[in-house]
Backbone bond lengths (Angstrom), bond angles and torsions (degrees), N, CA, C in turn:
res aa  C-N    CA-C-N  psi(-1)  N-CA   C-N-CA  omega(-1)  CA-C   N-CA-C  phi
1 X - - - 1.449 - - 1.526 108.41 -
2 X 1.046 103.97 140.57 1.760 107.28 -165.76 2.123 92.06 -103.25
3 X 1.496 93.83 129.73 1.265 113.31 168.30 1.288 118.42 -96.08
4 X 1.580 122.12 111.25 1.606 144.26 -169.96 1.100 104.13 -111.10
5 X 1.340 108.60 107.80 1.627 124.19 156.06 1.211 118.85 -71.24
6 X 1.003 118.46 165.91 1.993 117.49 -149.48 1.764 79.91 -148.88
7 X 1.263 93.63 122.61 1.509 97.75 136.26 1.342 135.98 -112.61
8 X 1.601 141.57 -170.86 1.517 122.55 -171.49 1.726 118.99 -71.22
9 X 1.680 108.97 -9.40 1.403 128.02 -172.28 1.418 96.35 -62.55
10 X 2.031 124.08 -57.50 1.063 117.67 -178.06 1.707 119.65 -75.77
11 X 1.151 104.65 -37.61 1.845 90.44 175.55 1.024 102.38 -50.82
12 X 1.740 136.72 -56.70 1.279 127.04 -160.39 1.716 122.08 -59.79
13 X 1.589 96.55 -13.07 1.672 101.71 177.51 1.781 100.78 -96.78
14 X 1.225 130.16 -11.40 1.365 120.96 -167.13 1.815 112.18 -62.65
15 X 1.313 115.38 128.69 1.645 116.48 -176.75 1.424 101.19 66.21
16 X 1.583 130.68 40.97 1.124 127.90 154.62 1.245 114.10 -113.74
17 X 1.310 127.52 6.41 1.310 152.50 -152.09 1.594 130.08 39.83
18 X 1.309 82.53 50.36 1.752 93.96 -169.71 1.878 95.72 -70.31
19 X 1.394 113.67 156.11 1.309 115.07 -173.50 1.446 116.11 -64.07
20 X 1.589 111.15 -61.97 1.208 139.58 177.48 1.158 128.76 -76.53
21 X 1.510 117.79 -14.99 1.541 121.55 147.29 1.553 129.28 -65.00
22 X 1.615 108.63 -41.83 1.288 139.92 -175.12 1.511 97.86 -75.97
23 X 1.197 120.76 -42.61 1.812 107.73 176.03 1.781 118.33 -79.98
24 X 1.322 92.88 -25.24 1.781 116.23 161.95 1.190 107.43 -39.27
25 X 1.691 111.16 -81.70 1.396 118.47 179.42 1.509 120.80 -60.41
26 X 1.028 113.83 -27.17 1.679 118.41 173.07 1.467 108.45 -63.15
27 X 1.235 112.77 -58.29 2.171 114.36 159.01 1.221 96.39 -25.34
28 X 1.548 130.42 -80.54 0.986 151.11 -103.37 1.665 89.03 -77.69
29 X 1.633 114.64 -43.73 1.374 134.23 -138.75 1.725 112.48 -93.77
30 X 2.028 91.74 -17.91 1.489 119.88 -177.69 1.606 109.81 -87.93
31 X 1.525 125.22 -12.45 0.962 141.74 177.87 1.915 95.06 98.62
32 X 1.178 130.72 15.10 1.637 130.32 -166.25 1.329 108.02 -73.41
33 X 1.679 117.48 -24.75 1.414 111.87 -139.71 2.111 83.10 -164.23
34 X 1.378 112.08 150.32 1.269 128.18 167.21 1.415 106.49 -119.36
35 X 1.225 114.59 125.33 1.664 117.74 174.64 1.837 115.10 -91.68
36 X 1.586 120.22 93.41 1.048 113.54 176.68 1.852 126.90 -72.54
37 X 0.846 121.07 155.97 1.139 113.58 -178.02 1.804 110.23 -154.73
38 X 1.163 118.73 119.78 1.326 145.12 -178.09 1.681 103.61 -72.34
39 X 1.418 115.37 125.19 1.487 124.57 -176.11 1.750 117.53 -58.19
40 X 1.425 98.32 -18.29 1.431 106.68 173.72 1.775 108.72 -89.28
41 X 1.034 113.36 -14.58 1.426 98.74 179.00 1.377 98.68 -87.45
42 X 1.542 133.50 -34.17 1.721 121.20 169.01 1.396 99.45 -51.89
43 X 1.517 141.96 -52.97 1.108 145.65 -173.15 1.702 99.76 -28.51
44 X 1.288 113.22 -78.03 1.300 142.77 -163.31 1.443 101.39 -59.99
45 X 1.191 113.64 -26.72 1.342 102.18 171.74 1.149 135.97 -118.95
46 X 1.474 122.31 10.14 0.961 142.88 153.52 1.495 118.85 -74.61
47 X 1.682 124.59 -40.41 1.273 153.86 164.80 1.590 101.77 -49.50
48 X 1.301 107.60 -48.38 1.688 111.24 166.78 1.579 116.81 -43.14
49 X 1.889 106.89 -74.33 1.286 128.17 178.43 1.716 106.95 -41.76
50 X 1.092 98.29 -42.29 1.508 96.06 -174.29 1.773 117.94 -58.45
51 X 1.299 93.61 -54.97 1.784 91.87 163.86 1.492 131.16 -61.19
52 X 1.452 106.40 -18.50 1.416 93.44 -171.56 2.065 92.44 -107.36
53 X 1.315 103.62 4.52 1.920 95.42 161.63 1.270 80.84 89.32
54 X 1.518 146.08 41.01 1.475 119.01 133.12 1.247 108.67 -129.90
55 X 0.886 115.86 63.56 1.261 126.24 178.51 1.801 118.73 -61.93
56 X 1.488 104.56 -46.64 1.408 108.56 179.63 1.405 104.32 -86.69
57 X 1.137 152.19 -20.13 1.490 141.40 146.99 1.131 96.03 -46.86
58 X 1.487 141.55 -91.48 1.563 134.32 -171.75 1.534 112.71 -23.11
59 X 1.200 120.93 -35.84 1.658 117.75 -163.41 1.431 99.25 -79.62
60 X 0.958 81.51 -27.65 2.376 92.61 -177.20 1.137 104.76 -83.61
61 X 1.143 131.02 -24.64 1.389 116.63 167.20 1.258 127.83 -88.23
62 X 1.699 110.53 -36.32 1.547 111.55 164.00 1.741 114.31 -52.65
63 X 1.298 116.38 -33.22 1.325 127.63 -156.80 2.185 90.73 -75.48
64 X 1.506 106.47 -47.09 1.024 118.52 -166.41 1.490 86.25 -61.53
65 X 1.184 137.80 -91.91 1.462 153.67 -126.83 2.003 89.45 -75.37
66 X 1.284 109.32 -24.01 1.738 96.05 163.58 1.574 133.30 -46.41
67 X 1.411 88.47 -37.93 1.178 109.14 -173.05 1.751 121.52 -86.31
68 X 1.315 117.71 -19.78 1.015 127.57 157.92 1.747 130.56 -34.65
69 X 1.255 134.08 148.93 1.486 120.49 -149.45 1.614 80.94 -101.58
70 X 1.450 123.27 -51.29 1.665 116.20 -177.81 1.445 122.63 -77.34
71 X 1.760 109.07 25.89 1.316 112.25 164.02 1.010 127.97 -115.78
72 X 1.569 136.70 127.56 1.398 130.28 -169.70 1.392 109.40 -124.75
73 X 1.416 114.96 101.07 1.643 128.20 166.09 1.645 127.11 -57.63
74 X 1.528 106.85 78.35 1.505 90.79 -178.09 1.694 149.09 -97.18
75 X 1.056 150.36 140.13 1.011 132.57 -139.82 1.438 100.20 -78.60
76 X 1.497 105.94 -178.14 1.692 122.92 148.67 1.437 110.90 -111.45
77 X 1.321 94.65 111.77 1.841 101.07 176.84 1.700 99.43 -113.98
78 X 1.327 80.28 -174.21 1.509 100.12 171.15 1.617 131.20 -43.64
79 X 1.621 103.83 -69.46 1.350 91.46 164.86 1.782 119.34 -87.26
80 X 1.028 112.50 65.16 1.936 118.13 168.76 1.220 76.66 -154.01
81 X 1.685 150.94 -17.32 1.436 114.97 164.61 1.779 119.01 -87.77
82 X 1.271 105.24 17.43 1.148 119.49 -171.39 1.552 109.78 -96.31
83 X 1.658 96.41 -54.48 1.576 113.47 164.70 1.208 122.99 -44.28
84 X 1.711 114.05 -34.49 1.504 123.67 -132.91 2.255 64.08 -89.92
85 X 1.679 103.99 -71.61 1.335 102.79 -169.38 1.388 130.28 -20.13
86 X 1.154 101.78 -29.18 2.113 116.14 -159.66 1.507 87.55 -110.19
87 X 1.333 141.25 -22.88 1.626 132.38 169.71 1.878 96.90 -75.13
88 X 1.394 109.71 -69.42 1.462 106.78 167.16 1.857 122.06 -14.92
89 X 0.641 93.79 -64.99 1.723 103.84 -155.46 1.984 94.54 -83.04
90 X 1.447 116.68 -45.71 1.775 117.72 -173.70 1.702 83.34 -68.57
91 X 1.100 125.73 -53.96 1.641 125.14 -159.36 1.620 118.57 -68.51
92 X 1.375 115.27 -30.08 1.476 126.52 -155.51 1.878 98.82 62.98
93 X 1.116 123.53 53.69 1.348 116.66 158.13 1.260 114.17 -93.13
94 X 1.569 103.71 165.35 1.515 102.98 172.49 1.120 115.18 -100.53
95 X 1.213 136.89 150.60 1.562 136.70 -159.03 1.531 114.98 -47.27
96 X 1.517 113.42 -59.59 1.894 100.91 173.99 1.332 116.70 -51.24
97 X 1.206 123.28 -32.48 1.588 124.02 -178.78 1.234 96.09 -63.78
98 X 1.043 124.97 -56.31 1.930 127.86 -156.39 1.819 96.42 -73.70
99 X 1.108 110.45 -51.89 2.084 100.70 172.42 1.398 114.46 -56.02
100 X 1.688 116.19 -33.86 1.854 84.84 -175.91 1.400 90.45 -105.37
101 X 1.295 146.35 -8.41 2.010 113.03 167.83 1.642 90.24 -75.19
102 X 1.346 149.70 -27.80 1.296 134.91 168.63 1.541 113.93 -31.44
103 X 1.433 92.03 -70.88 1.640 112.01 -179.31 1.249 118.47 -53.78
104 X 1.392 129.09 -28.03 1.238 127.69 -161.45 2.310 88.10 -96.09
105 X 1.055 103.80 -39.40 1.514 98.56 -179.05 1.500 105.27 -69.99
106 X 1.150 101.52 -25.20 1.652 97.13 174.74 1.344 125.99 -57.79
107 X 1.633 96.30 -33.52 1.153 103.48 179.72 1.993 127.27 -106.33
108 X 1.569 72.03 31.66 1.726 83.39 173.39 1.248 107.83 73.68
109 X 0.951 125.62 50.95 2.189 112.93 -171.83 1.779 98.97 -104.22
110 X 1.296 93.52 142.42 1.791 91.26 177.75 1.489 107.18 -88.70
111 X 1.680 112.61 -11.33 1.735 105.06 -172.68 1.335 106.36 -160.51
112 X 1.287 116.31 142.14 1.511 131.15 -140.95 1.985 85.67 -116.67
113 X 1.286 100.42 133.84 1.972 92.57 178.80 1.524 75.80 -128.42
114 X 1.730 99.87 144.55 1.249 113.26 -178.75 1.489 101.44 -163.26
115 X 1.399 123.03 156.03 1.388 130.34 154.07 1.559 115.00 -105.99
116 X 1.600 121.60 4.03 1.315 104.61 162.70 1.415 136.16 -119.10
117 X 1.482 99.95 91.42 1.644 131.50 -178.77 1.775 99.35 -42.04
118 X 1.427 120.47 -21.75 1.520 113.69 178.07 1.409 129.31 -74.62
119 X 1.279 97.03 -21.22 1.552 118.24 -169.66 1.817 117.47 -105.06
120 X 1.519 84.71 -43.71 2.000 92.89 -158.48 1.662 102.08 -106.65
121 X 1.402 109.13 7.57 1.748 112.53 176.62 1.560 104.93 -63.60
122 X 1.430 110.67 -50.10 1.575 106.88 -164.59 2.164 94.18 -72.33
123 X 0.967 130.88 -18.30 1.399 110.79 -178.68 1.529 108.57 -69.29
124 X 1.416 114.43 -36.94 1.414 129.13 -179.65 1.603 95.61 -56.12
125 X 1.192 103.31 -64.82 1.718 101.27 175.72 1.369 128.99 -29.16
126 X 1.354 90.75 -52.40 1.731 99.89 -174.32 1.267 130.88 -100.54
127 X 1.380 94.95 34.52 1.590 122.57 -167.06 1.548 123.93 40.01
128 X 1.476 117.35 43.06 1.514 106.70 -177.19 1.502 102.25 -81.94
129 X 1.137 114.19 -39.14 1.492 128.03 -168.01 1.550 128.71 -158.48
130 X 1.581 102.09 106.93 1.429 108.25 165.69 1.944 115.29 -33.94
131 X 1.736 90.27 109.51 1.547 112.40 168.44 1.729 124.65 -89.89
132 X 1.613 114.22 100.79 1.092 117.55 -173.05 1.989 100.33 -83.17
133 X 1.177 136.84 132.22 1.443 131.10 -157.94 1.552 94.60 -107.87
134 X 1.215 115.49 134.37 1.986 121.81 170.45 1.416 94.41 -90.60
């Protein structure tokens, strides 16, 4: 089973009918694929919803998709803020970037889905983690 790290690029496309999210979650639903997800990327995207006034639809959906069997909510602890520090500083990331690819390696993921080519290109580079691109 392939472990997919999520960043906030793909939640924010999920049920928008993005191609490659939508076949993501369809893996996900066949038992093919586990969708991880780092507590800071709900952060981030809930923090989104909130500005644009849907905030309580967003909460219902994070709340919904918690509960899901091919979804895995993971924290930021101690050692992934440790990771996140030493990805930060070798990478030039900026700190939210560096906590959820932390979190997501923490949690064993074989492939990182992201839409930000500005930030997570050089990890792809340096082989920490296969970069799937939205």
């Amino acid at each position: 089973m392939t472990r997919t790290g999520c960043d906030t690029g793909f939640v924010v496309r999920m049920g928008t009918g993005h191609l490659e999210v939508d076949q993501a979650i369809s893996d996900a639903k066949q038992g093919l694929r586990v969708l991880i997800i780092p507590t800071i990327v709900v952060t981030e995207f809930l923090r989104l919803h909130y500005r644009l006034g849907t905030g309580s639809h967003a909460e219902g959906f994070i709340i919904a998709l918690q509960s899901q069997p091919y979804v895995q909510i993971v924290e930021v602890g101690f050692t992934t803020a440790l990771r996140a520090a030493k990805l930060s500083h070798s990478l030039g990331l900026p700190t939210v970037d560096a906590l959820i690819l932390a979190a997501c390696l923490e949690a064993d993921c074989d492939e990182f889905w992201t839409t930000d080519r500005q930030h997570f290109a050089i990890a792809e580079h340096q082989g920490i983690v296969k970069i799937i691109w939205l």
